[in-house]
C-alpha positions in Angstrom: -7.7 18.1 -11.6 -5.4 15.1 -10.7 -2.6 14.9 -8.8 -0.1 14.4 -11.5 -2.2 17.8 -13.4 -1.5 19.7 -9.6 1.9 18.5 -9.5 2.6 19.8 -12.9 0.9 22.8 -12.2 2.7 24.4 -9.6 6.1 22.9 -11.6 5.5 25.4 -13.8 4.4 28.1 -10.9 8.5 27.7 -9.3 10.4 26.9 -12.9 11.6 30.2 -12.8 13.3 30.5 -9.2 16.4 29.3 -9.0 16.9 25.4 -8.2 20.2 25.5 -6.6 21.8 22.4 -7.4 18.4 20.2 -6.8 17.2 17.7 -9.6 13.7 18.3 -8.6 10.1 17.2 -9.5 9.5 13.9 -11.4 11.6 10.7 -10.3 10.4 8.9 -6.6 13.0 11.8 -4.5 14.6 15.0 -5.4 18.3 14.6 -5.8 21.6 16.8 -4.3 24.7 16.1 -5.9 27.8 16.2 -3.1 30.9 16.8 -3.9 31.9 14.9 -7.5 30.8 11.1 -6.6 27.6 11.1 -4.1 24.7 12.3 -4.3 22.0 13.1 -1.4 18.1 12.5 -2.1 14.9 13.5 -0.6 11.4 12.7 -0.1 8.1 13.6 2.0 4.8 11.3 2.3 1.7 12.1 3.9 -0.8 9.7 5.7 -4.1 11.2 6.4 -6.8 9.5 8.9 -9.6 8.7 6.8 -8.0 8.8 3.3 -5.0 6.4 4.3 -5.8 4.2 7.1 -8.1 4.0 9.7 -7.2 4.0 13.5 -9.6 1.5 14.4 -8.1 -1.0 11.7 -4.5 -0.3 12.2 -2.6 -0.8 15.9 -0.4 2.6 16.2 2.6 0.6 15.9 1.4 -0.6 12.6 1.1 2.7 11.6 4.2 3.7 13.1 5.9 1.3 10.7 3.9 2.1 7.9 4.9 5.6 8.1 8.6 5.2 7.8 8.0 2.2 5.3 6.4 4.3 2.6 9.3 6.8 2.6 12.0 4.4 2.9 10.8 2.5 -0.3 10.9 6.3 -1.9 14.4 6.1 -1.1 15.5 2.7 -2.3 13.5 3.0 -5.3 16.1 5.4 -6.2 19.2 2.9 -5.7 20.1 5.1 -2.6 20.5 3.9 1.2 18.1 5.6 3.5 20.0 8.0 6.7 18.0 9.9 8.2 13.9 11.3 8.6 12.2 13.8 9.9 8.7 13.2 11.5 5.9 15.6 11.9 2.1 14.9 13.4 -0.9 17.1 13.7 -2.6 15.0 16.7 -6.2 14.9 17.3 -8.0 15.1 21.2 -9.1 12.3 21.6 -6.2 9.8 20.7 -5.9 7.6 24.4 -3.3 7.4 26.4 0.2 6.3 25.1 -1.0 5.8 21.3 2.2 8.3 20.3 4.5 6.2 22.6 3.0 3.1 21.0 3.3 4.7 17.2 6.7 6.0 18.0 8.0 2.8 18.9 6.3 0.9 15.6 8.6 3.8 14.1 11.2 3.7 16.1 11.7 -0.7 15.8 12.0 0.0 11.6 14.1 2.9 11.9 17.1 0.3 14.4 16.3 -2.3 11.3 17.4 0.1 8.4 19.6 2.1 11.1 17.2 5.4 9.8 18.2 8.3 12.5 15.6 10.4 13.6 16.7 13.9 13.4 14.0 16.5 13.8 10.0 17.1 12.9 7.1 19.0 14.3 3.8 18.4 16.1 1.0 20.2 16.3 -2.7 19.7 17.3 -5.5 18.9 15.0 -9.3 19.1 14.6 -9.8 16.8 11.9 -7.9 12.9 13.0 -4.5 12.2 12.8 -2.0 13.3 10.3 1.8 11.6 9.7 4.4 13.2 7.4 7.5 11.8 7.0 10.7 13.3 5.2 13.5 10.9 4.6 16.7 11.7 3.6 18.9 9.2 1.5 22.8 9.0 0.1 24.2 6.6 -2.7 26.9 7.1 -5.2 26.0 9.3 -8.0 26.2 6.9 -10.7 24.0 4.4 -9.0 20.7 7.0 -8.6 17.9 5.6 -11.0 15.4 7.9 -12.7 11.8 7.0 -14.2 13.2 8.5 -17.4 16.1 6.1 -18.2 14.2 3.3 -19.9 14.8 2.3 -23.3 13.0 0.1 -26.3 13.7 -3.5 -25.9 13.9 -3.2 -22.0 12.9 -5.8 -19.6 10.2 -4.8 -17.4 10.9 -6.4 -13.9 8.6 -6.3 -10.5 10.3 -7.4 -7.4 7.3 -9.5 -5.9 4.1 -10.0 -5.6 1.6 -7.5 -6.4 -1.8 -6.4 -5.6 -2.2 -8.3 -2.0 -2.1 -4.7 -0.4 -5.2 -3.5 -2.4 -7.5 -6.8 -1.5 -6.2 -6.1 2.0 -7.8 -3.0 1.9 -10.7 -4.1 0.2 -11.0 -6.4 3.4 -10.4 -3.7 5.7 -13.1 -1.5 4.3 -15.8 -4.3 4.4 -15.2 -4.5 8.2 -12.7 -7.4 8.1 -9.8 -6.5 10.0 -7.6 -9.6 10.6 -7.8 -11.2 7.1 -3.8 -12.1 5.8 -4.5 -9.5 3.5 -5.7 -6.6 5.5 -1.7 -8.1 7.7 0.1 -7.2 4.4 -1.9 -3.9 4.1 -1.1 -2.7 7.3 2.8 -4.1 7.1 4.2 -3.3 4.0 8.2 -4.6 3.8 10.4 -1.1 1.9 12.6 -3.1 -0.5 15.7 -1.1 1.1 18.4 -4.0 0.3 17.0 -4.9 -2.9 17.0 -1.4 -4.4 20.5 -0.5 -3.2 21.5 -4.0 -4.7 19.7 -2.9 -8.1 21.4 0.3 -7.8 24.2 -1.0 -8.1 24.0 -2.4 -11.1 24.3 -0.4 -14.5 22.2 -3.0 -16.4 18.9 -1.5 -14.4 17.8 1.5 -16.1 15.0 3.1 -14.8 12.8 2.4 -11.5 10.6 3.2 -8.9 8.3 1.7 -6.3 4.8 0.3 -6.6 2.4 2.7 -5.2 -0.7 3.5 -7.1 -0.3 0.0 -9.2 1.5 -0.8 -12.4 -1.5 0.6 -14.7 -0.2 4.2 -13.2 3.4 3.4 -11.7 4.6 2.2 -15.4 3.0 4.8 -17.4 5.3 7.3 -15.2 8.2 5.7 -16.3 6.5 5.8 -20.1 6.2 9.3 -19.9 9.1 10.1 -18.5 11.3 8.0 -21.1 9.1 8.4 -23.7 8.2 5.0 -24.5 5.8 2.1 -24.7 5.0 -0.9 -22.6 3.8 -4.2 -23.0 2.7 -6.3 -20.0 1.9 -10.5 -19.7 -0.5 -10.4 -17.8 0.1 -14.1 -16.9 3.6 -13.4 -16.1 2.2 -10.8 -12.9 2.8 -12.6 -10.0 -0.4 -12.0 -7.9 -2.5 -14.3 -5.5 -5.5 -12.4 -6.3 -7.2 -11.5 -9.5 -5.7 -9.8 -12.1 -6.9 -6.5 -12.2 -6.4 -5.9 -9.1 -3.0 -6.8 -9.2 -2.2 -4.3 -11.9 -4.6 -1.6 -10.3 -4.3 -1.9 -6.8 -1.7 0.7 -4.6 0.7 -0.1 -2.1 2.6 -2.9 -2.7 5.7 -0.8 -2.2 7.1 -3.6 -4.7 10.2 -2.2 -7.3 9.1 -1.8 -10.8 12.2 -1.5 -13.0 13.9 -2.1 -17.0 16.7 -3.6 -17.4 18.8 -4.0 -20.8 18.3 -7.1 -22.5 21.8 -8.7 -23.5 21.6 -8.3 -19.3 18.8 -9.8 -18.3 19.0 -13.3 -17.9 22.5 -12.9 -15.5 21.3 -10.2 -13.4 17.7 -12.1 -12.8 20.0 -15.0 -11.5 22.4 -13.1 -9.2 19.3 -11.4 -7.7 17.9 -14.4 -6.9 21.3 -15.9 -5.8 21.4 -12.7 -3.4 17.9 -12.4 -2.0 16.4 -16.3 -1.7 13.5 -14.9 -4.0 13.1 -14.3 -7.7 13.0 -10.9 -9.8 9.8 -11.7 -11.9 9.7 -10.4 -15.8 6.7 -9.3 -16.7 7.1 -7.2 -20.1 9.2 -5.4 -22.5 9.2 -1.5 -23.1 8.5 -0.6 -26.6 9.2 2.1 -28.9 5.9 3.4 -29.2 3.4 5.6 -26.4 0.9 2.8 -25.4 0.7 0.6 -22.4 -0.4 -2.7 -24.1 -1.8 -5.7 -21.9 -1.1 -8.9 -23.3 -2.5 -12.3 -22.6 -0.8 -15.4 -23.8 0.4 -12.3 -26.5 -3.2 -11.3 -27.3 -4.1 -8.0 -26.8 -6.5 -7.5 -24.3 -9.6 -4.8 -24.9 -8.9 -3.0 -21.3 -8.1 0.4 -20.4 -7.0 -0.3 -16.5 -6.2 2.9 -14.5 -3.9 2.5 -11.3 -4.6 4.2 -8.2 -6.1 7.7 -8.2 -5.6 10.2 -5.3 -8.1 12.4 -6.1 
């Protein structure tokens, strides 16, 4: 089964209890309204030793970071402003001496940046490596959440950077080569917390999410959720590795978004204006069911699949 088949599963296992005012399964966060206007979101990530990182790749206040990152690009992915997280750990025997205090304060120096409370968690002991999960708790204005099911036929398909330098980092990392530039950007990926409450903001931006399991899986959730098409340049994907890999490869923590076309061209400008860096097109959504990659306009003969958990 895959994760997305597991996930749907036990959907359908709780669609009869109640959900008490929670928008739930399906978009990067759950969503609360508050009161008429705001709107509270949530979301949990796991890191698992050995399936996520390794410890002998990764210092703990990499790791640290990377912990809070990954949840805090959940949040802005929805066009809300991350408040608060709660941090559990399952901790194995034989971690050394002060690697918590040196993982707590890679968490604690990205929490001050983003001004990301701490508020509670849970730790336990473990017999099989170190284990990290992360809730975080976000809050935005209500018209301002974005959902992977708001995209619409003629849409530009946006990406807020470069993609697929994470997943040759890792590549590096698992042939022994620790202290590539690549493996860096693996181990420190940047949330994209001012961008995506920025793009929030803005009515023009449909739907989005972040970039974790690559844009061959990250934009067929938006497809499926919208119940559209895509079409993707591939020379339009800005990359500084090969091409599949930067529409494969996960954790970029990038935005992927659509935006409305009589839009487009003022909103890519003002971004750019705001944030010293461009918002790069790379497609349209269409009105049919297939992901499409194009080069030069030429349909290409591939069937790329993203990242897969299990």
């Amino acid at each position: 089964m895959t994760e997305f088949g597991l996930i749907e599963q036990i959907s359908k296992m709780f669609a009869t209890i109640p959900a008490n005012g929670f928008e739930g399964i399906g978009d990067d966060c759950a969503v609360l309204p508050i009161g008429d206007e705001e709107s509270l979101v949530f979301t949990a990530d796991m890191l698992a030793e050995g399936v996520h990182f390794l410890r002998r790749a990764t210092s703990p206040e990499e790791l640290g970071r990377k912990s809070l990152a990954v949840n805090l690009s959940d949040v802005a992915s929805m066009g809300a402003r991350p408040v608060a997280t709660l941090l559990s750990l399952a901790i194995p025997r034989d971690l050394p001496q002060g690697w918590i205090e040196r993982f707590m304060e890679g968490y604690r120096d990205l929490s001050t940046q983003h001004g990301v409370a701490l508020i509670g968690g849970d730790t336990t002991a473990s017999d099989s490596g170190l284990i990290v999960n992360v809730t975080a708790i976000g809050r935005t204005q209500s018209q301002h959440l974005k959902r992977r099911s708001d995209a619409r036929p003629g849409d530009l398909i946006a990406v807020s950077g470069p993609l697929g330098e994470s997943g040759a980092g890792l590549r590096d990392i698992l042939n022994g080569q620790y202290d590539t530039p690549l493996a860096h950007i693996h181990r420190n990926p940047t949330p994209q917390v001012a961008e995506g409450i920025w793009l929030g903001s803005r009515p023009e931006v449909r739907a989005m999410m972040d970039i974790s399991d690559g844009i061959a899986s990250d934009l067929r959730h938006i497809m499926e959720r919208s119940g559209v098409g895509a079409e993707v340049e591939i020379r339009q994907i800005p990359t500084s590795v090969d091409i599949e890999t930067a529409a494969t490869a996960g954790e970029d923590y990038q935005l992927l978004l659509t935006i409305a076309p009589t839009k487009a061209d003022t909103l890519l400008k003002e971004f750019e204006a705001c944030f010293h860096k461009p918002l790069i097109p790379i497609g349209r959504i269409t009105a049919g069911n297939r992901l499409e990659w194009l080069d030069h306009g030429t349909p290409l003969d591939v069937e790329w699949q993203g990242f897969r958990h299990y």
